[in-house]
C-alpha positions in Angstrom: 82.9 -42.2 4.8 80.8 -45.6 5.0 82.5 -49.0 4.9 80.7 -51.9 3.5 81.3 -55.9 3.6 82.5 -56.9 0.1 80.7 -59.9 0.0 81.9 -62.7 1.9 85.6 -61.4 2.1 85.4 -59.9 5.7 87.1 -57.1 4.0 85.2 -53.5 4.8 85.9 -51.4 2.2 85.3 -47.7 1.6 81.7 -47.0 -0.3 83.2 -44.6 -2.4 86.9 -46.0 -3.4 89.0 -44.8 -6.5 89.8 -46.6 -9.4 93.6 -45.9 -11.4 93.0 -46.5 -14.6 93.4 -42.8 -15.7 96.8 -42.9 -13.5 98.1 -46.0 -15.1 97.3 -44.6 -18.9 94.9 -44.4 -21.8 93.8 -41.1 -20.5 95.7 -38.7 -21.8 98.6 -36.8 -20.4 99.8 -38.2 -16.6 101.7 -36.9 -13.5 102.8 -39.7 -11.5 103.5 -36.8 -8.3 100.4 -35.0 -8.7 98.8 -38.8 -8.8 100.8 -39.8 -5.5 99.4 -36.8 -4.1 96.2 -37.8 -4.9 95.9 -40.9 -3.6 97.2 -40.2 -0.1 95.0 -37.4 0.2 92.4 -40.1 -0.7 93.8 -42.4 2.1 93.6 -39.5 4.7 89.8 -39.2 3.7 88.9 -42.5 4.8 89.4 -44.6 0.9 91.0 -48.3 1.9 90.1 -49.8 -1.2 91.3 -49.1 -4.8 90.7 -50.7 -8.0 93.5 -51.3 -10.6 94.5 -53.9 -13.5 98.0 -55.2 -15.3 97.3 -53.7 -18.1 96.5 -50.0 -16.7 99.7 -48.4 -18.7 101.4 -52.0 -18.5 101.2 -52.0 -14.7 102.2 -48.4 -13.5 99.2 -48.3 -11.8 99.8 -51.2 -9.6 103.7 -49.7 -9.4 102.1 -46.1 -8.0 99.6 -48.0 -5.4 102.6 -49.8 -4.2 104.5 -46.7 -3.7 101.7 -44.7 -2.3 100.5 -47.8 0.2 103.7 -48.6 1.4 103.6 -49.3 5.4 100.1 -49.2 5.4 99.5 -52.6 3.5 97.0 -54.0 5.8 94.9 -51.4 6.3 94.4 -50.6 2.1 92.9 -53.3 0.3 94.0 -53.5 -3.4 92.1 -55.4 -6.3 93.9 -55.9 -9.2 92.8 -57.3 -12.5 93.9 -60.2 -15.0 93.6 -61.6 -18.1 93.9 -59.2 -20.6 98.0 -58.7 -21.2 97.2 -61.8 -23.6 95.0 -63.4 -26.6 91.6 -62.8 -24.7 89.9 -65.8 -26.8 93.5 -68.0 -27.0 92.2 -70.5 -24.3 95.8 -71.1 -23.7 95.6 -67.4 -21.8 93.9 -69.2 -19.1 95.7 -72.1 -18.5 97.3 -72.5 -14.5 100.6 -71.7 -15.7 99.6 -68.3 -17.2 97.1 -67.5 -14.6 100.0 -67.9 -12.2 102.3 -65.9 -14.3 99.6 -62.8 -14.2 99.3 -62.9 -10.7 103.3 -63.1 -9.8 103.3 -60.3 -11.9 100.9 -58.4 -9.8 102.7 -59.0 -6.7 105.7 -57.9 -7.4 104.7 -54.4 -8.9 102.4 -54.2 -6.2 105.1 -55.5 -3.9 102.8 -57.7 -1.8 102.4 -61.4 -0.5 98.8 -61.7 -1.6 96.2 -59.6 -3.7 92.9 -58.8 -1.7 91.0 -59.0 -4.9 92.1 -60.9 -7.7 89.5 -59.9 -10.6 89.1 -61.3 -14.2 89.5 -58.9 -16.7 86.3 -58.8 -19.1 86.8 -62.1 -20.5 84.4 -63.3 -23.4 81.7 -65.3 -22.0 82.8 -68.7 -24.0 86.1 -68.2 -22.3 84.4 -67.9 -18.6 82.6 -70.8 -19.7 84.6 -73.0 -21.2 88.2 -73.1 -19.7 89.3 -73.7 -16.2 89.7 -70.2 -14.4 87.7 -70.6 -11.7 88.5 -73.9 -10.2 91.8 -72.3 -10.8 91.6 -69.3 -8.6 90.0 -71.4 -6.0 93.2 -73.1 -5.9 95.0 -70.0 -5.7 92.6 -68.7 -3.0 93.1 -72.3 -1.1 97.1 -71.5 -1.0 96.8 -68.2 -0.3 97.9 -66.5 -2.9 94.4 -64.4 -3.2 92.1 -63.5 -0.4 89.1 -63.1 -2.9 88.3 -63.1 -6.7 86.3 -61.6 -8.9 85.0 -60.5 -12.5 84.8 -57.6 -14.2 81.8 -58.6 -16.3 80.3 -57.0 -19.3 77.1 -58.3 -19.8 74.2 -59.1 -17.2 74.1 -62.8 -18.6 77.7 -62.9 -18.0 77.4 -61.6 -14.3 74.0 -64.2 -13.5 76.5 -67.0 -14.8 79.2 -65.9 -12.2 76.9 -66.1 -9.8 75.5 -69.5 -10.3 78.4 -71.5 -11.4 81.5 -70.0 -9.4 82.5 -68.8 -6.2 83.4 -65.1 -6.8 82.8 -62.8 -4.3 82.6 -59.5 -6.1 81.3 -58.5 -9.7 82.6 -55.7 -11.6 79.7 -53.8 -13.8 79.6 -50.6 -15.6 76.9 -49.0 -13.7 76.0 -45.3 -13.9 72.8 -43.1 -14.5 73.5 -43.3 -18.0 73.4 -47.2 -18.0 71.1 -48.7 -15.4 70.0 -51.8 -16.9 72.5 -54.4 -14.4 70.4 -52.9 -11.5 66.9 -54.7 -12.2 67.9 -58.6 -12.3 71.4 -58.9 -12.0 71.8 -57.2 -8.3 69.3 -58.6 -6.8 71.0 -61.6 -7.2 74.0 -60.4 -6.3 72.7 -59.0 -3.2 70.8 -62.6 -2.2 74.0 -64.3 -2.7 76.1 -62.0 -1.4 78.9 -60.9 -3.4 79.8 -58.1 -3.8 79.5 -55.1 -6.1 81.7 -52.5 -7.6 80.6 -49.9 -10.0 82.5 -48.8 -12.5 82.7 -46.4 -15.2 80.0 -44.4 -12.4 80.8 -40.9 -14.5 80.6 -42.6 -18.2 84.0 -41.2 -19.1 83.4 -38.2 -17.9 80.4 -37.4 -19.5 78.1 -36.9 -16.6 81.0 -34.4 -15.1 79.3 -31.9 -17.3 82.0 -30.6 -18.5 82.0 -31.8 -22.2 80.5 -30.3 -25.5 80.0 -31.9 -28.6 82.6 -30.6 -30.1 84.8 -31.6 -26.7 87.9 -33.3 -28.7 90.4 -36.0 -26.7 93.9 -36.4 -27.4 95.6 -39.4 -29.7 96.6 -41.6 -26.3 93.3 -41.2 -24.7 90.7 -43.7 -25.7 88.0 -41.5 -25.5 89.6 -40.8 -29.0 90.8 -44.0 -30.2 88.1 -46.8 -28.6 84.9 -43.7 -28.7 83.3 -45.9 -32.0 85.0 -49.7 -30.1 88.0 -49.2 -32.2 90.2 -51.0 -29.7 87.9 -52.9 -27.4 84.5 -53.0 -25.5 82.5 -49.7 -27.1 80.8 -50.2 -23.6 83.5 -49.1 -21.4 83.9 -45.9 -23.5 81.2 -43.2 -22.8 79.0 -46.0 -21.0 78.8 -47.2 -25.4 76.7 -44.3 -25.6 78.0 -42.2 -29.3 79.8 -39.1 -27.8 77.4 -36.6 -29.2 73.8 -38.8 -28.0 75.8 -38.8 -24.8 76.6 -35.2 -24.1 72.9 -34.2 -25.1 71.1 -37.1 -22.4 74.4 -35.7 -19.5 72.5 -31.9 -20.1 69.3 -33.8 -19.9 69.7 -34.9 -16.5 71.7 -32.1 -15.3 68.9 -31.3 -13.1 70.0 -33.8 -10.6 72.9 -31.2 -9.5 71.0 -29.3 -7.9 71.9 -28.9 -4.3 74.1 -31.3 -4.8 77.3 -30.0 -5.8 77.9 -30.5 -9.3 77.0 -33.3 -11.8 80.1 -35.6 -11.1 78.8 -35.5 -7.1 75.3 -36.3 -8.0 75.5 -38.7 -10.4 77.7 -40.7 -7.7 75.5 -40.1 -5.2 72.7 -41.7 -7.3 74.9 -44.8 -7.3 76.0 -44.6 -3.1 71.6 -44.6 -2.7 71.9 -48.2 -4.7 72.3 -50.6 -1.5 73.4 -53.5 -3.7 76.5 -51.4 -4.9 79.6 -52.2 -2.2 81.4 -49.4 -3.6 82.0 -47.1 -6.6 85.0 -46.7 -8.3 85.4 -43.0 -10.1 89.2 -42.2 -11.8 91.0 -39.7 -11.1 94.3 -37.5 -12.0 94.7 -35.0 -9.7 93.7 -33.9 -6.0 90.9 -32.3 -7.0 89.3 -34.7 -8.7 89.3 -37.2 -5.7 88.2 -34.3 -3.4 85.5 -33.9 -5.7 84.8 -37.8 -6.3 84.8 -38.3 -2.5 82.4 -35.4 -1.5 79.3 -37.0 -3.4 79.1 -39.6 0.2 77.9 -36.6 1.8 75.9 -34.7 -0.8 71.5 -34.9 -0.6 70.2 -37.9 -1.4 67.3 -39.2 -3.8 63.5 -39.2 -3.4 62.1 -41.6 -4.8 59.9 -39.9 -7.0 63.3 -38.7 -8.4 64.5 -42.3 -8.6 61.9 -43.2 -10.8 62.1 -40.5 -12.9 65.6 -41.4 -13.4 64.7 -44.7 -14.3 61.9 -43.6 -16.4 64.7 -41.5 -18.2 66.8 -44.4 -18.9 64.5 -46.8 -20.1 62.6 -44.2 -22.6 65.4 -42.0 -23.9 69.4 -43.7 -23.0 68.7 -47.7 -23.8 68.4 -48.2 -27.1 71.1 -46.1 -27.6 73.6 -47.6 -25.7 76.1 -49.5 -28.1 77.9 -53.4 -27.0 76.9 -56.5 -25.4 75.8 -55.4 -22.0 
């Protein structure tokens, strides 16, 4: 494992770390032991960084990362997310008070003095604009409540106005092989400045695991079912806001990349680890095997660049103008 500066926080944090939303819920059937399991297998590989939110099954993710980090509090970093337990577009949702109230919250189920990473959850970009969050969690950051914040972002414009109007130190972007547009502008930036980046959604839902058909079918609880057509939120952060069937047929397109690599979840993280603007990657994850898998892509071949730009000449020609929501 490879341990990178997130941004400016003098926190190094795992390249390959583990995101819980598929822990916390919205993913289908859980197992809070097998997930336990999971994550200190993780924590024996070398992970020191995971990513969670509030509303990630109303905050049992942030319960299991408390249970499964006990005693080892300063040497795993935990970024937790906020916003989104209210009215996204109320601008009452972002007063002091309520910002406060989320990040009390936090602590307590995370059972911790101070969050590494406090993160914005995908506001809309009138809100980041328009109310006062950020000079808020500078405040927070000045009494030490927070080490660091950041923003999940959905949109490039909305990550080029974090980085020129507030002091975050990490972006959150959906970033995959299936969705490389933030990767042109946007990082370079990012990188210049530097804050940090984590890259989320790496596996599109799980499309480019491979493993899905179009007739693959999700149960009611898993949004993969009920957000696939932006039912419930952001069409974006389902399936990368590729439709589920377009999507299965470009995953079988650039199955190719497996080879001697592993599988297709391996090499399409590894295509994000070769990105040197990414900090880390974020994959979900249920079980042990699915972290051992996530976790062995840091070691799998890398890219030549001729396959690089084939990959990018993929995306541009055949996966953007398919790819549904603001981004």
């Amino acid at each position: 494992m490879k341990y990178k500066q997130l941004g400016n926080t003098g926190m190094k944090i795992s390249e390959c770390a583990l995101g819980t939303w598929a822990i916390g819920g919205d993913w289908g059937q859980r197992d809070d032991k097998e997930a336990l399991r999971a994550i200190d297998v993780a924590i024996e590989s070398g992970v020191n960084f995971f990513d969670t939110a509030d509303v990630y099954g109303s905050g049992h993710s942030e319960e299991l990362l408390a249970e499964a980090t006990k005693g080892r509090e300063e040497s795993i970093y935990i970024a937790t997310k906020f916003i989104r337990m209210g009215d996204i577009t109320d601008p009452a949702n972002y007063s002091e008070a309520q910002i406060r109230t989320y990040l009390e919250n936090s602590l307590k189920r995370l059972n911790r003095e101070q969050i590494d990473l406090f993160q914005v959850h995908c506001a809309p970009f009138n809100m980041l604009k328009e109310t006062d969050l950020f000079p808020i969690l500078d405040k927070l950051k000045q009494e030490g409540k927070i080490r660091a914040y950041g923003v999940s972002v959905e949109t490039v414009d909305e990550g080029l106005f974090v980085l020129d109007q507030t002091n975050a130190s990490a972006l959150q972007v959906i970033f995959n092989v299936l969705r490389q547009k933030p990767q042109d502008v946007l990082f370079p930036k990012a990188k210049e400045q530097n804050v940090g980046i984590l890259a989320r959604v790496p596996l599109a839902s799980g499309l480019l695991t491979g493993k899905y058909t179009a007739d693959t079918t999700f149960s009611s609880d898993d949004h993969r079912h009920y957000n696939r057509d932006g039912q419930a939120f952001n069409v974006g952060e389902t399936f990368g806001g590729l439709p589920f069937q377009k999507g299965v047929a470009l995953a079988n397109e650039v199955a190719w990349i497996a080879e001697e690599r592993g599988n297709l979840a391996r090499a399409s993280l590894k295509w994000i680890l070769e990105n040197d603007a990414v900090t880390s990657v974020i994959p979900g994850f249920r079980n042990v095997k699915q972290v051992q898998d996530n976790l062995a892509a840091v070691d799998e071949k890398g890219y030549s660049a001729e396959e690089m730009a084939r990959l990018e000449e993929f995306y541009w020609t055949k996966v953007h103008q398919h790819i549904r929501g603001a981004y």
